[in-house]
VEXKOL-59834 format. One record per residue: chain; x, y, z of N, C-alpha, C, O in turn. Coordinates in pm, whole numbers. Layout:
<recs>
+--------+--------+--------+--------+--------+--------+--------+--------+--------+--------+--------+--------+--------+
: cadena :    n.X :    n.Y :    n.Z :   ca.X :   ca.Y :   ca.Z :    c.X :    c.Y :    c.Z :    o.X :    o.Y :    o.Z :
+--------+--------+--------+--------+--------+--------+--------+--------+--------+--------+--------+--------+--------+
:      A :      X :      Y :      Z :      X :      Y :      Z :      X :      Y :      Z :      X :      Y :      Z :
...
+--------+--------+--------+--------+--------+--------+--------+--------+--------+--------+--------+--------+--------+
</recs>
This chain:
<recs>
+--------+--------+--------+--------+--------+--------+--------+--------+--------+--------+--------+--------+--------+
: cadena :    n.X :    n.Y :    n.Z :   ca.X :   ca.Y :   ca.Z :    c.X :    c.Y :    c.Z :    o.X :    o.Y :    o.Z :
+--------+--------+--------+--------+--------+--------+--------+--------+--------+--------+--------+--------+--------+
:      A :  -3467 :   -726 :  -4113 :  -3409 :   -601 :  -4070 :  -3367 :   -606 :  -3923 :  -3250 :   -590 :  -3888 :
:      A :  -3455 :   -625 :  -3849 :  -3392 :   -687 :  -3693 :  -3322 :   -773 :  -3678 :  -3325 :   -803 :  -3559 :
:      A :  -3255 :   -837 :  -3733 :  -3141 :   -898 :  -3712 :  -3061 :   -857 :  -3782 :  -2949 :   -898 :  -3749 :
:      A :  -3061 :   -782 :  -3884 :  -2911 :   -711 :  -3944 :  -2873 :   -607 :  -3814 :  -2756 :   -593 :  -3778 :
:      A :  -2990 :   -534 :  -3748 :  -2975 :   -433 :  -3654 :  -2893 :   -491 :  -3521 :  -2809 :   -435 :  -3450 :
:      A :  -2963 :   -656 :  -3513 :  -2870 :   -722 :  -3378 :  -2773 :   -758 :  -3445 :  -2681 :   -734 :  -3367 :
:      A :  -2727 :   -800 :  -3537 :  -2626 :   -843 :  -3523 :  -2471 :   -710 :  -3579 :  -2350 :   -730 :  -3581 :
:      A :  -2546 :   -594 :  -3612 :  -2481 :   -461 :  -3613 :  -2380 :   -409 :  -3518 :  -2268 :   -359 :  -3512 :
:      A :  -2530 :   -467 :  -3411 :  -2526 :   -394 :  -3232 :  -2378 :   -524 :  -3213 :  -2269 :   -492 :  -3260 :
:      A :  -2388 :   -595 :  -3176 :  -2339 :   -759 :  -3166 :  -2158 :   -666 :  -3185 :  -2085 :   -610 :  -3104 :
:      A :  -2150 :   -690 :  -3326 :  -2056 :   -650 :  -3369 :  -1972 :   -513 :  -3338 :  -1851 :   -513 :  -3316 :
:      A :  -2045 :   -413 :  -3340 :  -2026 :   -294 :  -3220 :  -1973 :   -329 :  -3092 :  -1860 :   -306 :  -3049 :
:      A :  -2086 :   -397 :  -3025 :  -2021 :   -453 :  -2907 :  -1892 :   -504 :  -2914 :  -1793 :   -440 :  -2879 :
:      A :  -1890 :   -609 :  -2956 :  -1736 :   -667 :  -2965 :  -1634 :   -599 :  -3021 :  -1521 :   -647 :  -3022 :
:      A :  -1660 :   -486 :  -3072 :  -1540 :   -437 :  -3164 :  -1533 :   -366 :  -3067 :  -1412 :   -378 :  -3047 :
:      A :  -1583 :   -269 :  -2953 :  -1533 :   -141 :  -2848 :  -1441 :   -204 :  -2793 :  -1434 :   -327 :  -2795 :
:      A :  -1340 :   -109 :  -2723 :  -1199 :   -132 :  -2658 :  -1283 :   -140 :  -2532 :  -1376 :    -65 :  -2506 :
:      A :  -1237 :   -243 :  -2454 :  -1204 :   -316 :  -2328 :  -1094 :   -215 :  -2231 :   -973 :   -197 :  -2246 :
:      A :  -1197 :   -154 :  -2120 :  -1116 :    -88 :  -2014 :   -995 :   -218 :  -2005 :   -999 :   -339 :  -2027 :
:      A :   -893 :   -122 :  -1963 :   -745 :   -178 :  -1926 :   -773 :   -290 :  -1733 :   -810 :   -254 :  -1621 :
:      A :   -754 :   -348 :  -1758 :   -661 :   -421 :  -1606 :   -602 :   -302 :  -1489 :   -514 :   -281 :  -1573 :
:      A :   -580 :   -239 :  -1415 :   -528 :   -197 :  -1328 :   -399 :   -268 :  -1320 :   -403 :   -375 :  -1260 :
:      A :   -280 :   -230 :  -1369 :   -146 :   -206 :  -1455 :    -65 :   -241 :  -1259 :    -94 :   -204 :  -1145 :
:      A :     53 :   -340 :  -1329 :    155 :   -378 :  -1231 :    184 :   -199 :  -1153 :    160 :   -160 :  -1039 :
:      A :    217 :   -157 :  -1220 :    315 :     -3 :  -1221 :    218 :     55 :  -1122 :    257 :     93 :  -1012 :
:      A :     96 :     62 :  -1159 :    -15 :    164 :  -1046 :     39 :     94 :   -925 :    107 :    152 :   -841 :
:      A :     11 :    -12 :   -919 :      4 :    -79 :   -808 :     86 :    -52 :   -722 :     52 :    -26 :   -606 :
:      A :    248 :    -53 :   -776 :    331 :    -37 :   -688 :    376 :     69 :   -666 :    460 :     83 :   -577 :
:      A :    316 :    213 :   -773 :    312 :    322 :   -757 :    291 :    366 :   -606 :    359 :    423 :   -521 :
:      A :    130 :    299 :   -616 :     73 :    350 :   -500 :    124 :    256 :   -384 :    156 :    342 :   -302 :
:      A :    148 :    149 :   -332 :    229 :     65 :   -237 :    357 :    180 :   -192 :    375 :    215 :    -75 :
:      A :    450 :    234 :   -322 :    537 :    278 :   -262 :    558 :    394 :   -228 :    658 :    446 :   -179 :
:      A :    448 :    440 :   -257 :    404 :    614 :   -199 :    345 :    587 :    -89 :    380 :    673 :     -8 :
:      A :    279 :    518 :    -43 :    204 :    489 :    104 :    338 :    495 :    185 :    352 :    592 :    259 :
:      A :    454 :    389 :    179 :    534 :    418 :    289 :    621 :    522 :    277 :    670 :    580 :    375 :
:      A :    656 :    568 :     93 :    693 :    694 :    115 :    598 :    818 :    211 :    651 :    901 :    285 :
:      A :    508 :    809 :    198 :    427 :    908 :    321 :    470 :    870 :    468 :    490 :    964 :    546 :
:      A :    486 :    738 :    513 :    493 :    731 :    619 :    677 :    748 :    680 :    727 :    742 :    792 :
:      A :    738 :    772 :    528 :    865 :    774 :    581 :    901 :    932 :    697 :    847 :   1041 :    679 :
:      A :   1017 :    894 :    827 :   1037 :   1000 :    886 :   1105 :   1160 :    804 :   1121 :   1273 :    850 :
:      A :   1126 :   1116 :    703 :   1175 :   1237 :    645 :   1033 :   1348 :    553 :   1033 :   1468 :    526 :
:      A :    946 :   1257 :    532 :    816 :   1321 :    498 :    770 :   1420 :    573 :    712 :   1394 :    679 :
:      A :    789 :   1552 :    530 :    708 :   1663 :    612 :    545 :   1696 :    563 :    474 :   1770 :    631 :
:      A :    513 :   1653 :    479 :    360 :   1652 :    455 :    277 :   1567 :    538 :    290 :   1448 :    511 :
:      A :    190 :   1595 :    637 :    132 :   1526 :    665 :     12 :   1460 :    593 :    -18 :   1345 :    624 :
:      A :    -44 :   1513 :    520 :   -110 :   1490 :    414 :   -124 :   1428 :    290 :   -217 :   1425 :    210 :
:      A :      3 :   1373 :    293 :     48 :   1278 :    135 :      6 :   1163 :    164 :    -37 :   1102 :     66 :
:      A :     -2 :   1082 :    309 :    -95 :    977 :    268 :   -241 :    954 :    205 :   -298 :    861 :    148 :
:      A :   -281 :   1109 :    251 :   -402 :   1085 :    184 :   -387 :   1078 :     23 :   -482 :   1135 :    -31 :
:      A :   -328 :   1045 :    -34 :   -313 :   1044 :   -162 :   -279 :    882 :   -220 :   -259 :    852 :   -338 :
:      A :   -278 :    791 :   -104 :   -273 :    696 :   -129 :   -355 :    600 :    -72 :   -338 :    480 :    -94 :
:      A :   -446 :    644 :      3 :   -487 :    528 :     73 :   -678 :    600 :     63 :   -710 :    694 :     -8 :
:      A :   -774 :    522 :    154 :   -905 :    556 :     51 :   -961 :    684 :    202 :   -870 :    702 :    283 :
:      A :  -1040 :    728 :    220 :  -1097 :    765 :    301 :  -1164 :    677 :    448 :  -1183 :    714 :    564 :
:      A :  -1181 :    570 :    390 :  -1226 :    463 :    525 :  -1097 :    355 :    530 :  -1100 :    243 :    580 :
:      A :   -999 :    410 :    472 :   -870 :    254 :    499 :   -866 :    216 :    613 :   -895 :    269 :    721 :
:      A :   -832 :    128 :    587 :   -806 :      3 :    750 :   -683 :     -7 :    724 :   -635 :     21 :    613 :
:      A :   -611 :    -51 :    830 :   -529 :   -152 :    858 :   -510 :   -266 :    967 :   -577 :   -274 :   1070 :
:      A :   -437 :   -327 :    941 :   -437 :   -429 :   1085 :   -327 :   -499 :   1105 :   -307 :   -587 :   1021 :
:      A :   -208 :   -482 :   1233 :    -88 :   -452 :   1231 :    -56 :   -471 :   1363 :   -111 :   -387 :   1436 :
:      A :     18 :   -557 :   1425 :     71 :   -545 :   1527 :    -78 :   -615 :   1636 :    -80 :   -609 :   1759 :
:      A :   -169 :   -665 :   1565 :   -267 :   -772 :   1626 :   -397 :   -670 :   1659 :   -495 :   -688 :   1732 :
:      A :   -360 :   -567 :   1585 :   -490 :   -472 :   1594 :   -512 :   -409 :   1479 :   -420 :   -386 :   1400 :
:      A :   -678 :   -362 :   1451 :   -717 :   -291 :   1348 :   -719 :   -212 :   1429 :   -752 :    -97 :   1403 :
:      A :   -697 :    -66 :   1218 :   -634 :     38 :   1330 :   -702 :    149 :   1159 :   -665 :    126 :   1044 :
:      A :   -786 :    244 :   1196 :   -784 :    379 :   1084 :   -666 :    450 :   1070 :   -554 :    461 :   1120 :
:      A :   -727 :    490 :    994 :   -579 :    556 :    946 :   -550 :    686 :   1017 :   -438 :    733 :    994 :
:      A :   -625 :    750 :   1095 :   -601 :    808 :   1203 :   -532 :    735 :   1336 :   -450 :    785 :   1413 :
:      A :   -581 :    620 :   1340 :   -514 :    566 :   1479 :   -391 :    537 :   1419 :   -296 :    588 :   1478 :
:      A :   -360 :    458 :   1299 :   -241 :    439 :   1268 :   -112 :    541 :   1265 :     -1 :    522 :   1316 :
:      A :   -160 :    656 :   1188 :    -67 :    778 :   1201 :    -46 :    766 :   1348 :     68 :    732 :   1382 :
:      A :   -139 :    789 :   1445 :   -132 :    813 :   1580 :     11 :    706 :   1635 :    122 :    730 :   1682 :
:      A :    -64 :    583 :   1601 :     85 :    490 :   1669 :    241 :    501 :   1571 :    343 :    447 :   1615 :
:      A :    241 :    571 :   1445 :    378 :    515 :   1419 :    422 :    655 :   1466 :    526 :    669 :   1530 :
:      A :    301 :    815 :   1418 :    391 :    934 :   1518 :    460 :    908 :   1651 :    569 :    956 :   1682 :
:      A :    374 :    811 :   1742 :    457 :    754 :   1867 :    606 :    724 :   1880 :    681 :    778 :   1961 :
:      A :    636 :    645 :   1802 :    791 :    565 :   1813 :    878 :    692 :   1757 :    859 :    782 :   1675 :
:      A :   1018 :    637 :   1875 :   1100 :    732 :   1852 :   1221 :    696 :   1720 :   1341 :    669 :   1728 :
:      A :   1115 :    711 :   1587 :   1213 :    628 :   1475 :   1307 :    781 :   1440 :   1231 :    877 :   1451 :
:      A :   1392 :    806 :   1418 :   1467 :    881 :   1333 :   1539 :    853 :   1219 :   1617 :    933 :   1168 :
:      A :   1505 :    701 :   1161 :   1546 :    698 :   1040 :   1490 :    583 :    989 :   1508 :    485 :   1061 :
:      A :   1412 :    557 :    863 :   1342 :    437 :    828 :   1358 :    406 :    686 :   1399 :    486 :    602 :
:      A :   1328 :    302 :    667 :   1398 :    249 :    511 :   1348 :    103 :    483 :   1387 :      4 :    544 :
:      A :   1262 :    105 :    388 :   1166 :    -33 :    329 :   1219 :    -72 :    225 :   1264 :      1 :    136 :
:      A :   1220 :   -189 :    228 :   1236 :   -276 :    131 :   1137 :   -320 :     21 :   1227 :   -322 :    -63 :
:      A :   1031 :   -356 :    -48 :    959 :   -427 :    -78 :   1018 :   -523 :   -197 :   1111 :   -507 :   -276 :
:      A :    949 :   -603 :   -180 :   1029 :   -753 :   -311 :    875 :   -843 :   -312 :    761 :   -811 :   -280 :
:      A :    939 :   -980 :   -371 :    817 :  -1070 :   -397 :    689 :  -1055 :   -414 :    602 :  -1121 :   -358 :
:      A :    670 :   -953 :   -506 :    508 :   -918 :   -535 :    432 :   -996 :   -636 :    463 :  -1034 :   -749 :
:      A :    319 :  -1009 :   -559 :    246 :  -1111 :   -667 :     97 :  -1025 :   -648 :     50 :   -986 :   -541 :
:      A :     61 :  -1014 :   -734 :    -44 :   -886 :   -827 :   -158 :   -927 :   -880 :   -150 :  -1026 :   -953 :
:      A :   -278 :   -871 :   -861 :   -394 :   -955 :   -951 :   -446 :   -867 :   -959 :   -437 :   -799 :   -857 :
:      A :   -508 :   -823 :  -1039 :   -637 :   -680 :  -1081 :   -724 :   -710 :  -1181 :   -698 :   -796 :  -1265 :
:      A :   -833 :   -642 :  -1179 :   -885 :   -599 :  -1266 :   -937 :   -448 :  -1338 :   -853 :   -359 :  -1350 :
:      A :  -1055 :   -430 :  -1377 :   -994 :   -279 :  -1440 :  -1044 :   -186 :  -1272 :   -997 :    -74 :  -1256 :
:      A :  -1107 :   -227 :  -1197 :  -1120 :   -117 :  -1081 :  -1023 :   -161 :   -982 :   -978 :    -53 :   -944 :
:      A :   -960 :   -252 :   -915 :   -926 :   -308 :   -831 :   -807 :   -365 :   -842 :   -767 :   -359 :   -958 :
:      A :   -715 :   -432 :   -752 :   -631 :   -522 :   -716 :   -580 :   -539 :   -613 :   -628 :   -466 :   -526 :
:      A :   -482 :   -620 :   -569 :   -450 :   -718 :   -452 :   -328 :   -715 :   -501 :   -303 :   -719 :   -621 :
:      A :   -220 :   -705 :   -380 :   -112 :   -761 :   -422 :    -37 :   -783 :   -263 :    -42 :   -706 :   -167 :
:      A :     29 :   -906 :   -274 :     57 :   -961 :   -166 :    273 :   -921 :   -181 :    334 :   -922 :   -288 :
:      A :    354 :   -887 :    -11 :    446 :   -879 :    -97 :    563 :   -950 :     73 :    532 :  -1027 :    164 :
:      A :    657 :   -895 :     50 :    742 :   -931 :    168 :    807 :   -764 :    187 :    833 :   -686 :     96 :
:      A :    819 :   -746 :    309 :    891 :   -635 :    320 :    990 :   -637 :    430 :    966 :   -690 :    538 :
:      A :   1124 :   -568 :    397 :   1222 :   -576 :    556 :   1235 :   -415 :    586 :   1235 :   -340 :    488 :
:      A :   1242 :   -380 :    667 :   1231 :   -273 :    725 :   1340 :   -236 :    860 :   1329 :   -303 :    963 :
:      A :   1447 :   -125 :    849 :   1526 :    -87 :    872 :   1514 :     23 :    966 :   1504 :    124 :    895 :
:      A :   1511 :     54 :   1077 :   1469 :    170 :   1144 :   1563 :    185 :   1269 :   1588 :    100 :   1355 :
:      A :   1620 :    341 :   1257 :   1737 :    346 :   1398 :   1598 :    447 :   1470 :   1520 :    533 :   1428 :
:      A :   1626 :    368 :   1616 :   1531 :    461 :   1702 :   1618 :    559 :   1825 :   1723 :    536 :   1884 :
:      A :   1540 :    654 :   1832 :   1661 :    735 :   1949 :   1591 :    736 :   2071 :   1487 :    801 :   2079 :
:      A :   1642 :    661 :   2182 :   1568 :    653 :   2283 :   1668 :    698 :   2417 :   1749 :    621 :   2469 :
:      A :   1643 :    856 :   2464 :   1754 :    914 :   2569 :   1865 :    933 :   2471 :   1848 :   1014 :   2380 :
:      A :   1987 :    861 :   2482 :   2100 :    912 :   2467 :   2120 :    755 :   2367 :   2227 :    751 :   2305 :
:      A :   2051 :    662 :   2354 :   2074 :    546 :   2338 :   1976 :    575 :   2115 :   1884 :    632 :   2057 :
:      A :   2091 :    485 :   2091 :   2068 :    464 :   1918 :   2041 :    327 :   1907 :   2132 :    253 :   1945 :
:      A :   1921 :    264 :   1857 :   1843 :    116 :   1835 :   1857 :    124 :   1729 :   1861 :    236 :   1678 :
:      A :   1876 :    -41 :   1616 :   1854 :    -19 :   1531 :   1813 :   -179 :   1515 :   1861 :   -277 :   1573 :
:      A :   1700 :   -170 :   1407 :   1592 :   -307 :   1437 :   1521 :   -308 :   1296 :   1456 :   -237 :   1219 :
:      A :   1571 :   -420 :   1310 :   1555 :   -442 :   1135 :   1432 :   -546 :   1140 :   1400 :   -585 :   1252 :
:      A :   1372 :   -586 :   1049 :   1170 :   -598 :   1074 :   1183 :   -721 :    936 :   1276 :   -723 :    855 :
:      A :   1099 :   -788 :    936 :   1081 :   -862 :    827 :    938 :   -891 :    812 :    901 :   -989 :    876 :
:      A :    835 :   -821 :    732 :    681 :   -856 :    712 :    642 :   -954 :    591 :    696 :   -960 :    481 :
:      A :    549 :  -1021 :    634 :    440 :  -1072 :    470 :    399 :   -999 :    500 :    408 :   -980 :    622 :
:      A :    309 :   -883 :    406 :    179 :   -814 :    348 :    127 :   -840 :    264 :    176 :   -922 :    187 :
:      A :     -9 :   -777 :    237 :    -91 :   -742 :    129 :   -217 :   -634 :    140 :   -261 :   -578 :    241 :
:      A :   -250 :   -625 :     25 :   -315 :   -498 :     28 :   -389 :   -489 :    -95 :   -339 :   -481 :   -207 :
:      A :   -550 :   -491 :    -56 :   -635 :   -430 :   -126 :   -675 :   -302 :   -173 :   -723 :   -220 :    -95 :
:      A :   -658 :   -277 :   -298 :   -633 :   -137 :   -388 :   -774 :   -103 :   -427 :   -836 :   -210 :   -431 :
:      A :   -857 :      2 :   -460 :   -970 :     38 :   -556 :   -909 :    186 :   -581 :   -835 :    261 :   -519 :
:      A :   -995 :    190 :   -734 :   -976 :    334 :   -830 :  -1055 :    399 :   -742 :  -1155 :    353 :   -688 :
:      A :   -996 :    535 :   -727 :  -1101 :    618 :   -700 :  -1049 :    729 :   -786 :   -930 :    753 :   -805 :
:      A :  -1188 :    816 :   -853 :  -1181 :    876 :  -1013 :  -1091 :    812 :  -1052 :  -1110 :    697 :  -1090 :
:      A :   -932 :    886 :  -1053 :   -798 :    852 :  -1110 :   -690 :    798 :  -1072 :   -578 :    765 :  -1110 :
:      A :   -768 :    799 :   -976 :   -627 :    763 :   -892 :   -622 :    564 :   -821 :   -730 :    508 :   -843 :
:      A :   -539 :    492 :   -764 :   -565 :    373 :   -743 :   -510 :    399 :   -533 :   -401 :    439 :   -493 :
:      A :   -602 :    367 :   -470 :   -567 :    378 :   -359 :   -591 :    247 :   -270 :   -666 :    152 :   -294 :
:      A :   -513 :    268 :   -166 :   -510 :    147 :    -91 :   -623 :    196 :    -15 :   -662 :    312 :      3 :
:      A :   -690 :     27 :     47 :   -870 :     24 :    124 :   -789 :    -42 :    189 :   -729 :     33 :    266 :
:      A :   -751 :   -164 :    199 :   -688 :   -241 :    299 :   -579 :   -263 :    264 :   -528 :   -275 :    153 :
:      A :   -509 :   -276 :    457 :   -371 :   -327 :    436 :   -348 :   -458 :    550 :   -382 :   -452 :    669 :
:      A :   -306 :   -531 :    508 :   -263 :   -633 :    636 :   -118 :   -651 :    631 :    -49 :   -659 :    529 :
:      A :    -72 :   -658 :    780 :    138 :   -684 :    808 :    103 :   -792 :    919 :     25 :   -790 :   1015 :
:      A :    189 :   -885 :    869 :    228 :   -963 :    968 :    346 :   -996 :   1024 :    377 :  -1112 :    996 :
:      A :    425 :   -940 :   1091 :    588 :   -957 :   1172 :    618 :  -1079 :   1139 :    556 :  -1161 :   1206 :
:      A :    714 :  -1137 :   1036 :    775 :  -1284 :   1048 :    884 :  -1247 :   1171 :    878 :  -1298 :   1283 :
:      A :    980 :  -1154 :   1130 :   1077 :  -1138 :   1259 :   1150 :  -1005 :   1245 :   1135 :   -927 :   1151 :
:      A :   1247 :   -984 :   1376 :   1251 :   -893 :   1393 :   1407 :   -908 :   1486 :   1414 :   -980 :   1586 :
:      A :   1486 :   -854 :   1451 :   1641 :   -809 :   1494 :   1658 :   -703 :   1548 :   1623 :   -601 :   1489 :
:      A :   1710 :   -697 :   1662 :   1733 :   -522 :   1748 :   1882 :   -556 :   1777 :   1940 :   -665 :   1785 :
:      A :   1929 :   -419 :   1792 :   2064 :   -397 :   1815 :   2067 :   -227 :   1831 :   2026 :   -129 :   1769 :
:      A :   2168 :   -267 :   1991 :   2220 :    -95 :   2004 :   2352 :    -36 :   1957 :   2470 :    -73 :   1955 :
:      A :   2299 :     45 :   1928 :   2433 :     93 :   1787 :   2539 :    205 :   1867 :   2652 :    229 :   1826 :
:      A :   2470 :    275 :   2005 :   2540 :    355 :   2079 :   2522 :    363 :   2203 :   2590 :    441 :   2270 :
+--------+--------+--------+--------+--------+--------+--------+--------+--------+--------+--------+--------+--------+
</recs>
């Protein structure tokens, strides 16, 4: 009888559905709502929190930075118009988590006095994701500047 019972259990076991992987789509869901939050046309200040975790890091420009200091430095720059690219993503998850490493170019006219900049950016990133309840948010982010093009437009 104890072993019809283990091997019942056994079979139970193996027959329950297997939580899902943390899905390409979340991933870049949430990747592309993060810079949608940080875009200049975003009037919510608050929509990043919808993507990123409560203790996120980043580290950018040769410094770690919360996500308070970070808001702090990109509110700084005088961008008035910004525009990301992302491409080459390579993705790994499991059902709480994932990583995904990507390239990004980045497009930004700055207004400085009377003068129009416009400086186009080229990053590797990546970025460590965890579920929280429902949602998949970024914990870490790392950018590293491959290069970077300026030009005055006025």
């Amino acid at each position: 009888m104890k072993n019809l019972v283990l091997v019942l259990l056994v079979i139970c076991i193996g027959c329950s559905t297997q939580p899902e992987p943390v899905s390409e789509k979340e991933v870049l869901k949430s990747v592309e709502g993060f810079f949608d939050a940080l875009d200049v046309e975003n009037s919510d200040p608050t929509l990043i929190d919808k993507y990123v975790t409560h203790d996120f890091m980043l580290y950018e420009i040769g410094k770690k930075m919360t996500k308070e200091e970070f808001i702090e430095f990109v509110s700084g720059l005088p961008i008035i118009k910004s525009d990301w690219k992302l491409s080459d993503y390579r993705i790994s998850s499991d059902i709480n988590s994932a990583h995904i490493s990507l390239h990004n170019s980045g497009v930004f006219l700055l207004q400085i006095d009377s003068l129009t900049i416009q400086q186009e950016y080229k990053w590797l990133e990546s970025a460590y994701l965890v579920k929280e309840r429902d949602s998949l948010k970024i914990k870490f982010y790392f950018s590293d500047n491959i290069s970077v093009k300026t030009d005055t437009i006025k």
